[in-house]
C-alpha angles and dihedrals in degrees: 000000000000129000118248119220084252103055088049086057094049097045082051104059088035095061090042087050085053087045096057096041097054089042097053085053100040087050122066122197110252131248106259099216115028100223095191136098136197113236115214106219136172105240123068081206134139102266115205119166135000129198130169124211121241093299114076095224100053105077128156122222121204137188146145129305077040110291121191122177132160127196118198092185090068087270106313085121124018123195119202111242122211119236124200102229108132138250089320135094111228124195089233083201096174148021126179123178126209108200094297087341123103155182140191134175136201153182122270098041102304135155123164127182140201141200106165101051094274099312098128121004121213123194117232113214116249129208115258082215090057102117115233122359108284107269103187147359143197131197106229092175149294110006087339132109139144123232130183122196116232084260102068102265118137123210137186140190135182100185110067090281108300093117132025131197116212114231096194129054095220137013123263104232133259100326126222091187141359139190144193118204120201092257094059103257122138127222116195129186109196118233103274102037109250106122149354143238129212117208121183127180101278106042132116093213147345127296112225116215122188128233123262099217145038086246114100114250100242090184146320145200144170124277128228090267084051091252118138123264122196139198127206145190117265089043093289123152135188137190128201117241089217139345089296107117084210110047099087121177116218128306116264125207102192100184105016093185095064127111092189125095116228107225109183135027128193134187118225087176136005083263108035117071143170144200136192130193135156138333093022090301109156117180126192139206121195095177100048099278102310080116151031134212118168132226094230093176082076094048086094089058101116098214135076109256105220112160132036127190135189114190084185149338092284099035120062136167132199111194126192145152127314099009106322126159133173114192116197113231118171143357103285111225107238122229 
């Protein structure tokens, strides 16, 4: 059957139609001011958490084959710091200051403590019994912190780290992601990324959620309103409408046309948010999420951007792979 100079017409403006639309989705505005800048410092490392003690200028860096690296100009320069741990690497995988006090844990088993602002480290002995490698720890006040193994188990101790209370009954399972909100609650994604489990101060033991979608859960963290926010693969995220692990708002794309996964999401304010994923790639929301818009001045950056940290609303960190660092320096201007 032939075409008629109609149908051809038709068939056009359809496919240009389809054309625009997929372009205005696969192409996010772009974030008026990077504020964003590339820190220089002298590891290739694996860089994985970052904290600073109660001056705002004094912060601790950690990553694997044991970095070290401590900044006193509030991380404009950084300088690598020796510590005195043997013959063997250790994944130094977190660090939390209290104040002058503070924590960091490693893998294999591996806890340090400080009372003098990381002027001298000493290592705290850990159970052989203890179940998994400590994962993370946060400092909650004098002589206290809370630490959970990457299998799920939470400790806690109130007397500088010679005993520790379990606050679960059994362990969660090997973790893909794991995360702490201020009031104390846990949010953990298993391994392979099928479901997830809620803990809050009080309970015996995690509660396991499902997914709610065929997509694997990549990670996933508390909101300043203490909701959920999750983070899929395919670039998806999803927000909670209220606490209920399981009252979950629509799926976002933010950027359809991506073929790299986000992998971490932070809030400045409770309406500015960011998320980093693979191969240097930043987003922004200026309206709680509702709506993306991308740094593209750090798209150049050759190194997967997985964590990102803000200590508060004027001090931010983006950490990624062989010695990246991102430091925030100023309110971006949306578009």
């Amino acid at each position: 059957m032939q075409w008629t100079v109609r149908a051809w017409k038709q068939l056009v403006i359809l496919l240009a139609v389809a054309l625009l639309t997929t372009s205005c989705k696969a192409f996010l505005p772009t974030v008026a001011n990077n504020p964003w800048e590339i820190i220089s410092l002298p590891v290739e490392e694996n860089l994985l958490d970052v904290s600073f003690t109660g001056d705002s200028k004094h912060g601790w860096l950690v990553g694997t084959n044991s970095s070290l690296l401590e900044t006193d100009d509030a991380g404009k320069t950084w300088e690598l710091r020796k510590l005195d741990l043997g013959e063997q690497n250790y994944r130094l995988s977190s660090v939390s200051f209290s104040g002058q006090e503070g924590w960091i844990t490693g893998q294999p088993s591996l806890l340090l403590h400080t009372t003098d602002g990381g002027k001298a480290w000493s290592q705290i002995p850990l159970s052989e019994k203890l179940p998994g490698a400590p994962s993370t720890v946060v400092a909650i006040g004098a002589n206290a912190a809370e630490m959970t193994t990457d299998l799920g188990a939470i400790y806690r101790t109130a007397d500088g780290g010679r005993n520790w209370k379990a606050m679960v009954t059994e362990a969660f399972g090997v973790l893909r992601s794991l995360d702490r909100a201020a009031d104390g609650k846990y949010v953990a994604v298993s391994s392979r990324g099928n479901f997830f489990s809620v803990w809050e101060p009080g309970d015996q033991a995690w509660h396991p959620y499902n997914r709610n979608s065929s997509r694997r859960v990549q990670s996933m963290g508390f909101t300043k309103d203490g909701r959920l926010w999750m983070l899929a693969r395919g670039g998806q995220v999803q927000f909670t409408a209220s606490t209920d692990p399981e009252d979950w708002q629509e799926v976002q794309n933010p950027e359809y046309s991506t073929s790299w996964g986000l992998l971490d999401l932070a809030y400045r304010t409770p309406d500015e948010l960011w998320v980093v994923g693979g191969s240097g790639n930043l987003l922004g929301s200026f309206d709680g999420g509702k709506t993306w818009q991308k740094d593209k001045e750090v798209e150049n950056v050759p190194a997967n951007l997985y964590r990102i940290v803000f200590l508060s609303p004027e001090q931010g960190f983006v950490i990624g792979q062989r010695g990246t660092l991102l430091r925030y320096q100023g309110t971006p201007q949306a578009a």
